[in-house]
C-alpha positions in Angstrom: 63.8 38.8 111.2 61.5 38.1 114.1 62.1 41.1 116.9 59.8 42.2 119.8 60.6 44.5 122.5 59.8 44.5 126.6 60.3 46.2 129.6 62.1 44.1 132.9 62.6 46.9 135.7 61.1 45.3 138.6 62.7 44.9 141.7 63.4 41.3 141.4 64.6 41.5 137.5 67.9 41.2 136.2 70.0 44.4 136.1 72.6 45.7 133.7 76.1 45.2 135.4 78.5 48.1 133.6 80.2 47.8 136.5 81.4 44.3 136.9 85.0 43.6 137.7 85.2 41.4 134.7 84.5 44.7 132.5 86.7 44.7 129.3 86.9 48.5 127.8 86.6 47.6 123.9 86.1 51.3 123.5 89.4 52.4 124.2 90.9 49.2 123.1 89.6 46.8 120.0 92.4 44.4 120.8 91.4 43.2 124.0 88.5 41.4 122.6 90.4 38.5 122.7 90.0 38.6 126.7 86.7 37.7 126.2 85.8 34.0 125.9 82.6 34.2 124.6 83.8 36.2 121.3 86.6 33.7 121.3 84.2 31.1 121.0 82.1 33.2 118.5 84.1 35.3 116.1 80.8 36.7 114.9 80.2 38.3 118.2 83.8 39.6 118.5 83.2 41.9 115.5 79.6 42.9 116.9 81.3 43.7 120.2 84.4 46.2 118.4 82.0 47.8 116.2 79.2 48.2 119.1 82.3 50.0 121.0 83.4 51.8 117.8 83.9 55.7 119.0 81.2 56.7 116.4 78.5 54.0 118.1 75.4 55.1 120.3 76.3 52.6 122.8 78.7 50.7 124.9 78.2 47.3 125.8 78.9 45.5 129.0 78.4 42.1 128.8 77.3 39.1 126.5 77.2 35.0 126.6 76.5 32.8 124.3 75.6 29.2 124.2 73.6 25.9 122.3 69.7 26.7 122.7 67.9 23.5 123.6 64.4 24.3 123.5 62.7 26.9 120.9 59.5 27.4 119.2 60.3 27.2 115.6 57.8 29.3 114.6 59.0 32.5 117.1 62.2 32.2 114.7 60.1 31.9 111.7 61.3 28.8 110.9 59.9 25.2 109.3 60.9 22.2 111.2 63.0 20.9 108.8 65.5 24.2 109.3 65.0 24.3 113.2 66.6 21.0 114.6 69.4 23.1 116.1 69.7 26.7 117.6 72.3 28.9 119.1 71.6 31.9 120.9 73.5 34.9 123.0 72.9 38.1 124.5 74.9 41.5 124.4 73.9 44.1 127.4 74.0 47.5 125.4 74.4 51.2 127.6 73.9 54.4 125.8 77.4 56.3 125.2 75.2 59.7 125.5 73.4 58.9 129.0 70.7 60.9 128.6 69.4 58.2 125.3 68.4 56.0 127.8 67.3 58.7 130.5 63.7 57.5 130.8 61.1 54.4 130.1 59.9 56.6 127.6 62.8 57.2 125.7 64.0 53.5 125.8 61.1 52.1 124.6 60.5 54.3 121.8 64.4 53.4 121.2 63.4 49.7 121.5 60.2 49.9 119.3 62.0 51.6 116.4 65.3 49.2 116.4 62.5 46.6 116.3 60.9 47.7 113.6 64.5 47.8 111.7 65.2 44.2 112.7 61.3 42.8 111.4 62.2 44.6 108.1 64.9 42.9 107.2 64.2 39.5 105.0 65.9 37.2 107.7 64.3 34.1 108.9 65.7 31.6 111.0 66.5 34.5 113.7 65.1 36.3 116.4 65.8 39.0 118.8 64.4 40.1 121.7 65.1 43.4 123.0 64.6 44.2 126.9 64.8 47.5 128.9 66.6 46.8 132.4 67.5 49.0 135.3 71.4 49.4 135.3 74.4 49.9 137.0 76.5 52.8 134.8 79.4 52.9 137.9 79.5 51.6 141.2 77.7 54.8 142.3 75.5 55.9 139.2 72.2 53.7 137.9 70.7 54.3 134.9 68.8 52.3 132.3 70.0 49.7 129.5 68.7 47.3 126.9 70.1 43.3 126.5 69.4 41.8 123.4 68.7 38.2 122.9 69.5 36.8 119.6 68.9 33.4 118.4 69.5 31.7 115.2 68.4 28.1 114.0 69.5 25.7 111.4 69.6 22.1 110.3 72.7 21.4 112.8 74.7 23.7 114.9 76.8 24.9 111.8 74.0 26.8 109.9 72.3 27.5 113.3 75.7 29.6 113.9 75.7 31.1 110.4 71.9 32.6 111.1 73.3 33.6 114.5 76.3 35.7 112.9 73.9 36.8 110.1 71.6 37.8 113.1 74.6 39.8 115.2 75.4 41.3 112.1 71.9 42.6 111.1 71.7 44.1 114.9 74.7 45.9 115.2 74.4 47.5 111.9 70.5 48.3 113.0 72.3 50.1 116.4 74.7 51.7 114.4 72.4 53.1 112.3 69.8 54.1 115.0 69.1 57.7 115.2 68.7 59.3 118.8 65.4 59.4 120.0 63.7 62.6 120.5 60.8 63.0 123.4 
């Protein structure tokens, strides 16, 4: 699977929302997964979202989206032509459960490095993530920092590009799942 990493913290990039009104608490309840219409619309992504919320998981997500991709670079999904005429994409905001993960640049992109080295090991083409450290917003009164992932899969039509896509979610969480807490 293609995977690279990157750091968005300025003042005028995008920040983590943990906060948001719209906030769904998967960790304390599975169930309510069906409030959100993006996992609706993806079942693949309603499993990624209760197992990233699982009580044993590293992190806690906040928000995600997905949606039809419209212009890609085959190769960036390594992918041929013939395999790349559709592509679906979404993102998943990810907040460490154990704040102090996330407590520095240092320690989020050494987190981000290694997850990306698990997702470029796996035999997966068609996909792609791209993993990017943000400022955040923990609470109303606490900041922190946060990783969203951007996955994309491609396909022949819009029904394998969504199969490469779940394949893709699946191969993520189970990389997060699995990561081991960064030491500094």
């Amino acid at each position: 699977m293609e995977a690279d990493w990157e750091m968005e913290i300025g003042t005028d990039a995008p920040v983590i929302d943990g906060a948001w009104d719209g906030w769904v608490n998967l960790r304390s309840d599975p169930g309510r997964v069906a409030e959100i219409g993006e996992a609706v619309q993806f079942p693949a992504l309603a499993e990624s979202l209760v197992r990233l919320n699982a009580a044993h998981s590293p992190v806690w997500t906040a928000k995600c989206d997905v949606w039809p991709v419209e212009s890609f670079d085959p190769d960036e999904l390594d992918a041929d032509r013939e395999s790349a005429l559709a592509a679906l994409g979404c993102y998943i905001d990810l907040l460490a459960t154990d704040e102090a993960v996330f407590s520095t640049l240092d320690a989020c992109a050494l987190w981000s490095q290694r997850l990306c080295l698990k997702l470029r090991s796996a035999p997966l083409r068609q996909c792609r993530a791209d993993v990017i450290v943000r400022r955040a917003f923990l609470t109303p009164e606490s900041t922190g920092l946060g990783i969203t992932t951007y996955i994309t899969g491609c396909g022949s039509d819009q029904t394998e590009a969504s199969e490469f896509l779940a394949r893709a979610l699946d191969l993520l969480t189970e990389s997060v799942l699995g990561h081991e807490r960064v030491q500094l």
